[in-house]
C-alpha positions as CSV (number, residue, x, y, z in Angstrom):
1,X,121.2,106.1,128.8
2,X,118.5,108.3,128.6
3,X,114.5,107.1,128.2
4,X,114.0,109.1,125.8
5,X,116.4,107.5,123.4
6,X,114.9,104.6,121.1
7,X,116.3,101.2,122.8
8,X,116.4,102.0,126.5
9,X,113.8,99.6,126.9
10,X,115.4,96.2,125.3
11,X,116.9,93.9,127.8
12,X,119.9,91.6,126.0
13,X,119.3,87.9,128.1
14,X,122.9,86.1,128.6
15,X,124.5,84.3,131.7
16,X,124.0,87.0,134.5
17,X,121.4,85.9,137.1
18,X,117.4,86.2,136.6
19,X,117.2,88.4,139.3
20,X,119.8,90.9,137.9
21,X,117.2,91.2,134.4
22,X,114.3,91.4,136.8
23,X,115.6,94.1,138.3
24,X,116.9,95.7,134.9
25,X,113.4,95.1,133.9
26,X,111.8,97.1,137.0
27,X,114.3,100.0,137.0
28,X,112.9,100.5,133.3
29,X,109.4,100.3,134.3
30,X,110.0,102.6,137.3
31,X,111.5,105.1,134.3
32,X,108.0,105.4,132.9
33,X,108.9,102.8,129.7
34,X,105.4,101.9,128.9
35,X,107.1,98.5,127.6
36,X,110.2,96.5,128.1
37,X,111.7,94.3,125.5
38,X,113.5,91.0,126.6
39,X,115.7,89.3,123.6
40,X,117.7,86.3,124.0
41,X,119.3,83.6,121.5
42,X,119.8,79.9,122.0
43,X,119.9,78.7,125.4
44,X,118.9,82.0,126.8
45,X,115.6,81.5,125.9
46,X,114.4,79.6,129.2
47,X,116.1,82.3,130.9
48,X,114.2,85.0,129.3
49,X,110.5,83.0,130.2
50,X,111.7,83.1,133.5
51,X,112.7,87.0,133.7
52,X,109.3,87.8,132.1
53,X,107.5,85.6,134.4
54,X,109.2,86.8,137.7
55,X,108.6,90.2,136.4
56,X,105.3,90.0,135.7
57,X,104.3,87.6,138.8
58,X,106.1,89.4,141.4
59,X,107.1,92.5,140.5
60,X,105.1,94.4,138.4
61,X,102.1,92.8,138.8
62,X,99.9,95.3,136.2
63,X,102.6,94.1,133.6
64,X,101.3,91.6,131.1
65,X,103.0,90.3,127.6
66,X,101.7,92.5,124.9
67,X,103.6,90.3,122.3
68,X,106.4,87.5,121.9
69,X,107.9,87.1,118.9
70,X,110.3,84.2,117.8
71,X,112.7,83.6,114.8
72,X,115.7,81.5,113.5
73,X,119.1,83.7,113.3
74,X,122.5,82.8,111.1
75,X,125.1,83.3,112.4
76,X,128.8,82.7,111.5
77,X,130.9,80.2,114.0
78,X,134.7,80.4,114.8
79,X,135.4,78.5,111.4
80,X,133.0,80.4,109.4
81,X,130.8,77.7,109.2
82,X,126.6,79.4,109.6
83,X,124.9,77.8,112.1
84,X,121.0,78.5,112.9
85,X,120.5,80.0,116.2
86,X,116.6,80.2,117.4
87,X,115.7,83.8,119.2
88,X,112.7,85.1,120.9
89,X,112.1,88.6,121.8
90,X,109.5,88.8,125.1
91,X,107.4,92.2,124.9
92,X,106.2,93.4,128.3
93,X,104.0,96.2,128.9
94,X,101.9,97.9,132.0
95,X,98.4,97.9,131.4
């Protein structure tokens, strides 16, 4: 992955640890991203505050959230039922 390609930046939240995103998050900060998107779905959401926060409170303190955006997804289950799954995507930025 280069920087230069649109994307680098976003951050996919699932079940790893928060440190492992926080340092995803750091590494794309120390590759001169100007901002880092965080998205996560359901109950990745909590986990996604927390990323953001570490980053932000530890890490990179000049970092601040430039914008948080947060919507309802469908998607299809095993039985093709469509179920409504909530989403948030976390944008972080060095000021």
């Amino acid at each position: 992955m280069g920087f230069n390609n649109p994307g680098d930046n976003i951050i996919f939240i699932g079940k790893k640890s928060a440190m492992a995103y926080v340092l995803a998050c750091v590494m794309q900060f120390n590759m001169n991203h100007d901002t880092v998107i965080l998205k996560a779905r359901g109950k990745s959401i909590s986990h996604a505050v927390d990323v953001a926060e570490i980053v932000r409170n530890k890490f990179v303190t000049d970092a601040k959230v430039k914008d948080i955006k947060i919507a309802t997804e469908i998607i299809e289950g095993e039985n093709g039922e469509k179920m409504n799954v909530s989403s948030i995507e976390i944008v972080l930025g060095k000021m």
